[in-house]
C-alpha positions in Angstrom: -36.4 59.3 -5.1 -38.2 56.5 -6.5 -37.2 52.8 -6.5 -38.1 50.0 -9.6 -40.7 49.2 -8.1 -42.4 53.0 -7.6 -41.4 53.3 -11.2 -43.6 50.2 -12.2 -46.4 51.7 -10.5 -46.2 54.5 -13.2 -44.6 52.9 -16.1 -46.4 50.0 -18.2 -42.9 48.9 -19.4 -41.4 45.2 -18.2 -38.9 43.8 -18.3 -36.9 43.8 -21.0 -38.2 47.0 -21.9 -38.1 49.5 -18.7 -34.8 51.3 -19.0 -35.2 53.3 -15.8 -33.7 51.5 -12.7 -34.0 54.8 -10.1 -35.4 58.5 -10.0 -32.6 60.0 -8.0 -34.3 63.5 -8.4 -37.7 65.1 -9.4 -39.4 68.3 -9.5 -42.5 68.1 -11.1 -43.0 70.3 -13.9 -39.7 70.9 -14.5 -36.9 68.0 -14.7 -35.9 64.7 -13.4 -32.6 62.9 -13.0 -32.9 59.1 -13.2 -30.5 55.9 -14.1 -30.1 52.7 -15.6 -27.0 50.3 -14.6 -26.4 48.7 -18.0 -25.0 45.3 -17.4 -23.5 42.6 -19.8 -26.3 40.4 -19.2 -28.8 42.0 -21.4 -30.2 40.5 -23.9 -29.6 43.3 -26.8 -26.1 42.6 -26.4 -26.0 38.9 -28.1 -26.2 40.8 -31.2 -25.3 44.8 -30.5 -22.0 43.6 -31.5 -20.8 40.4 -30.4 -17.2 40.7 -29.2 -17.9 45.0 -29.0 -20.8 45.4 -26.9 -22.4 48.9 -27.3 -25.7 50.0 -26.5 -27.8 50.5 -28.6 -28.3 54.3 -29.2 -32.3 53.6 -29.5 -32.4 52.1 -26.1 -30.9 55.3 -24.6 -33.7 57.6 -26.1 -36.4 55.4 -24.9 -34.5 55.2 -21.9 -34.6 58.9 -21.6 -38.4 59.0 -23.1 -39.3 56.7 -20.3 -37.9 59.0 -17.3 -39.9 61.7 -19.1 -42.9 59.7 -18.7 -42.5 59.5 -15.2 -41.7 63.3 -15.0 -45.0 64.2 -16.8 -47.1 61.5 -15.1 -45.9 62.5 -11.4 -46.5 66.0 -12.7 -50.0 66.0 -13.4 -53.1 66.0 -10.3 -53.7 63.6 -7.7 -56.8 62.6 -9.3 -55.2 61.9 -12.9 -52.2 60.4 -11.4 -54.6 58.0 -10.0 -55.5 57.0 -13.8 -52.0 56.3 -14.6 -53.0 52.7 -15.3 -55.2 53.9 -18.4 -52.7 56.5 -19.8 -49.9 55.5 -22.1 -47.2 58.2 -23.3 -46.7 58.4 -27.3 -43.3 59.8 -29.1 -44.4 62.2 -31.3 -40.9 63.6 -32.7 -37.4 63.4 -31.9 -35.3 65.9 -32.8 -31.5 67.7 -32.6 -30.6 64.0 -31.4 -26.8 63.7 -31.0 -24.7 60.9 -29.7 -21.5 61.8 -28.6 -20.2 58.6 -26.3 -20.5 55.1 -26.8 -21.8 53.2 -23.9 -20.9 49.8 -22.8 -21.7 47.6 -20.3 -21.2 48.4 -17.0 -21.5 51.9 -17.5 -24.2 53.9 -15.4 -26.2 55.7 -17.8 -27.7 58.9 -16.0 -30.9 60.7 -18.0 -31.5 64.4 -17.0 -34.6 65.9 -18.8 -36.0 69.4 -18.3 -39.2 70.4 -19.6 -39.5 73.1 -22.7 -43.0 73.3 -23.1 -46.0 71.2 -21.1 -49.8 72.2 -22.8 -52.7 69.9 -21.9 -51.0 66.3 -23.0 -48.6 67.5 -24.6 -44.9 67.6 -23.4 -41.3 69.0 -24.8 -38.5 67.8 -23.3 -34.3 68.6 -23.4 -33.3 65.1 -22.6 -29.8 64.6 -21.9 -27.8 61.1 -21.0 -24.6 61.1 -19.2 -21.9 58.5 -18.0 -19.5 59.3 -15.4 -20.6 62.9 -16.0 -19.6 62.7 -19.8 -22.5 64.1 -21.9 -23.2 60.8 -24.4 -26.6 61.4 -26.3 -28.6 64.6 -26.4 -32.0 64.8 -28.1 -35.6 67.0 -27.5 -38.4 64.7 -27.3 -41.9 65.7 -27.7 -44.6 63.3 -26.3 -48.1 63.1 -25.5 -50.3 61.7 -22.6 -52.9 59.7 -24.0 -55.5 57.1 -23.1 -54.8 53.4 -23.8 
């Protein structure tokens, strides 16, 4: 399990931008389960519909992209985990992306990825979002590891 500030360590998303708040499970290689508590207080919801607030269906795939990060990143050597602070990770498609549920504030907003294919910097990944065990935005992300 890692905490916000473990995350930060591997992440080079801030505030507002990191959309992962906890890894509650991760086996490197292969998946991770994380979450973000989506509160009324964020800024995308002034105008992600005043009166109807919804988040945005973007933030969840970043959200998702960015546990993925951390799955890849804790995945690789000691020695290249090390460099984490030089790497970045790049989108390089997104594809079969469905949203099924809208989510609103207060919802918990629980990521599970699984990986599909890992070679060299590149990574495949079945990310799926869930809130109160509903299914709510599937996609496959492909990404690469890349220096900054």
């Amino acid at each position: 399990m890692l905490d916000v500030t473990e995350i930060q360590k591997i992440l080079p998303h801030r505030f507002p931008f990191l959309l992962v708040d906890r890894v509650l499970d991760i086996k490197e290689g292969e998946y991770i389960e994380a979450y973000k508590n989506v509160t009324i207080g964020e800024h995308i919801f002034q105008g992600h519909f005043p009166g109807h607030p919804i988040y945005p269906g973007v933030m969840i795939i970043e959200g998702m992209a960015q546990a993925g990060g951390i799955l890849a990143f804790k995945s690789m050597d000691e020695e290249s985990q090390e460099d984490t602070k030089n790497k970045v990770v790049y989108f390089m498609s997104i594809d079969k992306c469905k949203f099924r549920k809208p989510v609103r504030p207060g919802d918990r907003l629980v990521y599970k990825l699984k990986v599909l294919k890992h070679k060299g910097a590149i990574w495949v990944l079945k990310g799926e979002a869930f809130v109160d065990g509903k299914l709510t935005t599937e996609a496959e992300l492909k990404a690469m590891i890349v220096d900054k």
